[in-house]
KOLDRENMAR-91947 format. One record per residue: residue in one letter; x, y, z of N, C-alpha, C in turn. Coordinates in pm, whole numbers, padded with zeros to 5 digits, always signed. Example, Ala and Ser with C-alpha at 12.3 -4.5 7.8 and 13.67 -1.06 7.14 Angstrom:
2
A+01319-00569+00780+01230-00450+00780+01320-00330+00780 S+01285-00225+00708+01367-00106+00714+01290+00003+00787 
This chain:
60
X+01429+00383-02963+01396+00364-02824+01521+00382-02739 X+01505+00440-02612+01614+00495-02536+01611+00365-02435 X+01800+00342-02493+01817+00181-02390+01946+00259-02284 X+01959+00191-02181+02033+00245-02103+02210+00210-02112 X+02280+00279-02087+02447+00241-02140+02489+00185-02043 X+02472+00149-01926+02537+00107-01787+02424+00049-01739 X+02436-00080-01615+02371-00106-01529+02333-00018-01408 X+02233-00018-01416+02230+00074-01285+02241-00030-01150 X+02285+00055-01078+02334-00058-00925+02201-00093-00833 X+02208-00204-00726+02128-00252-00645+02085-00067-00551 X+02190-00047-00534+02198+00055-00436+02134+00185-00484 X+02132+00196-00599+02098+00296-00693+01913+00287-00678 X+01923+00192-00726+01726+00175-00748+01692+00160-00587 X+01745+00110-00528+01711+00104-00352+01670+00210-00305 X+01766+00325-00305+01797+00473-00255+01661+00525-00352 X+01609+00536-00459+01520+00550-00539+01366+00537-00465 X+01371+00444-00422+01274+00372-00342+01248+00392-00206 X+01336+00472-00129+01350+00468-00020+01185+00531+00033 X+01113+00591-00023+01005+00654+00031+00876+00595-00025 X+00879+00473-00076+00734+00402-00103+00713+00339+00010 X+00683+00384+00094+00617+00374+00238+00476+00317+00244 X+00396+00214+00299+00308+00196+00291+00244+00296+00394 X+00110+00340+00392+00008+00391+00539-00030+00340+00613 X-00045+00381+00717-00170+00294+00812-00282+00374+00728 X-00419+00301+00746-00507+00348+00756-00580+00423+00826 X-00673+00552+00816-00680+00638+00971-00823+00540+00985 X-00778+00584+01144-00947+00473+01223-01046+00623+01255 X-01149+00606+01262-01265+00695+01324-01317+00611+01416 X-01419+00672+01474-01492+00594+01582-01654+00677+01571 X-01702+00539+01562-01841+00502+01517-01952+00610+01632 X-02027+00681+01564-02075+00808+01664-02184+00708+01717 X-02242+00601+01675-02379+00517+01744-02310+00415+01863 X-02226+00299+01842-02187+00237+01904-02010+00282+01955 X-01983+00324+01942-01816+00363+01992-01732+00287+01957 X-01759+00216+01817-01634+00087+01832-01520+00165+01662 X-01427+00135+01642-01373+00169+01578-01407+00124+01421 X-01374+00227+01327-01427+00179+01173-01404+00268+01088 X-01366+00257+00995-01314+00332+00843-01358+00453+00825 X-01326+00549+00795-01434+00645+00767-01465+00670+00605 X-01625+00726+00586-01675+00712+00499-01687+00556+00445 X-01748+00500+00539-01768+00346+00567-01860+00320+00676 X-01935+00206+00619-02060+00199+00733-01995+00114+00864 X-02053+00133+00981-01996+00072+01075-02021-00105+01069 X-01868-00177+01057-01910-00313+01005-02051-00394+01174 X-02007-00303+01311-02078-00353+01419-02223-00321+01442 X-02233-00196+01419-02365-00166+01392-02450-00094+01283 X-02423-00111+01178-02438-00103+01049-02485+00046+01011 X-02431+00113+01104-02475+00255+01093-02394+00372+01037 X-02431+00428+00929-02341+00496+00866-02452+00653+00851 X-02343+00810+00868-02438+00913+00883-02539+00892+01012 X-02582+00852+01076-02685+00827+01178-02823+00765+01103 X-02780+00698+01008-02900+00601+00953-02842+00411+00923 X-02977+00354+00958-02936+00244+00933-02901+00163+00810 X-02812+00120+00736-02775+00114+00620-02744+00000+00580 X-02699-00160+00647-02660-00279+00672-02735-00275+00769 X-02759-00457+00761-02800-00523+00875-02648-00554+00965 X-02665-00508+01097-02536-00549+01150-02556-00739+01183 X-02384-00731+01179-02363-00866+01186-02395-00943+01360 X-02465-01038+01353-02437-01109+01484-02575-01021+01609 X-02710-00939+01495-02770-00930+01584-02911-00965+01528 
């Protein structure tokens, strides 16, 4: 098994790392009600996903 001969430095594995960047997530906007929501995801406000109803929306 391949062990390593030196420590590698703080700075070393840091610089390594420098590009694990988290994303935002992209937003769409809901073609029935206009409110913002995931895409390829039903709308959590009006439960409408594709132009069919798919969930009961919440709070109606």
């Amino acid at each position: 098994m391949a062990v390593p001969k030196r420590k590698i430095s703080k700075q070393r594995g840091r610089k390594r790392r420098t590009h694990w960047k988290a994303t935002t997530p992209q937003v769409s906007v809901c073609p029935q009600c206009n409110s913002p929501k995931l895409p390829y995801r039903a709308c959590p406000s009006c439960g409408y996903y594709k132009d069919r109803p798919v969930i009961s929306a919440k709070g109606i």
